[in-house]
C-alpha positions in Angstrom: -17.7 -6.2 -1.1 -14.4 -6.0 0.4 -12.9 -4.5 3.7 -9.6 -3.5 4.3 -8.3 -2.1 7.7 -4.9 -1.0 7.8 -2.5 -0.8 10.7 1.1 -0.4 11.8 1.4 3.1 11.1 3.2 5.8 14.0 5.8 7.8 14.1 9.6 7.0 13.5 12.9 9.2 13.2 14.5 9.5 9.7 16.2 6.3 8.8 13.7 4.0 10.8 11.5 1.3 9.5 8.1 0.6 9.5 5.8 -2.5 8.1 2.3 -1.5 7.4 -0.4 -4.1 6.7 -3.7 -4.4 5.4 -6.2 -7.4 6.3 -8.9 -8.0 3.6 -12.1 -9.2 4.6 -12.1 -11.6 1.5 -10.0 -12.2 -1.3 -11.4 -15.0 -3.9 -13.3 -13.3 -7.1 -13.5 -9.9 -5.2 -10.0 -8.5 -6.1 -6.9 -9.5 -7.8 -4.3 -6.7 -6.9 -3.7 -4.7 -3.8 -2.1 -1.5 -3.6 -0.9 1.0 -1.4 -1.2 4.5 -1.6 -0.2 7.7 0.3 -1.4 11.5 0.7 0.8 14.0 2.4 -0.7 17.0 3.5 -1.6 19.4 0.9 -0.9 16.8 -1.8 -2.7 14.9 -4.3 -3.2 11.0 -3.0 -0.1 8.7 -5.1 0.7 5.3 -6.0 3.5 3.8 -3.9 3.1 0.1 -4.4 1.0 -3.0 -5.9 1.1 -6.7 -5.8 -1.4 -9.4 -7.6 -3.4 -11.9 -5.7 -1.6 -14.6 -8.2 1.8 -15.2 -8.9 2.6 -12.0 -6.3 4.0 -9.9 -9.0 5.1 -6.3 -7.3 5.3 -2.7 -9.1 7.0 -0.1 -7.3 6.7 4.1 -7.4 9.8 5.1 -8.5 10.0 7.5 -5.8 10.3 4.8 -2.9 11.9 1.7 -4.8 14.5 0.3 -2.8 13.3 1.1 0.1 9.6 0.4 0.2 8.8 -3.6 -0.4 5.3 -5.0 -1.2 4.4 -8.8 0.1 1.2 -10.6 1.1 0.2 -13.8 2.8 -2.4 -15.0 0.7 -3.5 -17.7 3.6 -4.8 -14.8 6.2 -5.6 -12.3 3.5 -2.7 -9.7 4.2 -0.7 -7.1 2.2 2.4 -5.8 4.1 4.3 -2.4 2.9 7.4 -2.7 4.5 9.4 0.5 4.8 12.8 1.1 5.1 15.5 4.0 5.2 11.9 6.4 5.8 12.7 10.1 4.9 10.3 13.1 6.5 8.9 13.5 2.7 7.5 9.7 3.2 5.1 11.4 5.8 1.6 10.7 4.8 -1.9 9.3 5.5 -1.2 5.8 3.5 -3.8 3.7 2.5 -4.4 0.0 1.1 -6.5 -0.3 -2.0 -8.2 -3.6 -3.5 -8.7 -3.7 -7.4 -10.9 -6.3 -9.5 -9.5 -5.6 -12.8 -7.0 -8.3 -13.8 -5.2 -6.1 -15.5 -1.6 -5.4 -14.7 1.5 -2.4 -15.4 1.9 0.6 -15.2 -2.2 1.6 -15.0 -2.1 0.3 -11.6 -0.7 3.6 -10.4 -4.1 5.0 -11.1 -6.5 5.8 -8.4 -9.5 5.1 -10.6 -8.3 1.5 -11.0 -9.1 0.6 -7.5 -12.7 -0.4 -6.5 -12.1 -1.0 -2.4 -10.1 1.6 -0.2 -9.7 1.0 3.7 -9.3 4.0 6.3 -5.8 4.8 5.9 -2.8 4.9 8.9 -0.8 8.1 9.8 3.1 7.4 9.1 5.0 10.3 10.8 8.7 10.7 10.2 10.8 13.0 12.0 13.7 14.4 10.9 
């Protein structure tokens, strides 16, 4: 079983940054990627980011790449999502997702890949 609790959401004006990060409860042989994901109201939940356990390779929604960057610190069990140049449309609830599969690309964009979901943080952006 894993727990993720995200934090560092708020509110920001257009053109702001925000890092958001998500603390696992444990790491070895429970997951081996880490994603984020967003829901705006009204809207279907969507991939915005995922990095592996091992090796730290990233995979970016096209939507936010080059603005949005995916990191963790494997030694306290962290993901961070940090997000820059934020537009009102990147208002959402956004959640951090934990995955057992080893398997990599473009499938990692699917909701149904992900075994572990934490709360989720409100990011506000004004315009």
């Amino acid at each position: 079983q894993v727990q993720l609790v995200e934090s560092g959401g708020g509110l920001v004006q257009a053109g702001g940054s925000l890092r958001l990060s998500c603390a696992a409860s444990t790491r070895t042989f429970s997951s081996a990627t880490m994603g984020w994901f967003r829901q705006a109201p009204g809207k279907e939940r969507e991939f915005v980011a995922a990095i592996r356990w091992s090796g730290g390779a990233t995979y970016i929604a096209d939507s936010v790449k080059g603005r949005f960057t995916i990191s963790r610190d494997s030694a306290k069990n962290t993901v961070h999502l940090q997000m820059n140049s934020l537009k009102p449309e990147d208002t959402a609830v956004y959640y951090c997702a934990a995955a057992r599969t080893g398997d990599w690309g473009p499938r990692m964009k699917f909701i149904s890949v992900y075994d572990y979901w934490g709360q989720g943080t409100q990011v506000s952006v004004s315009s």
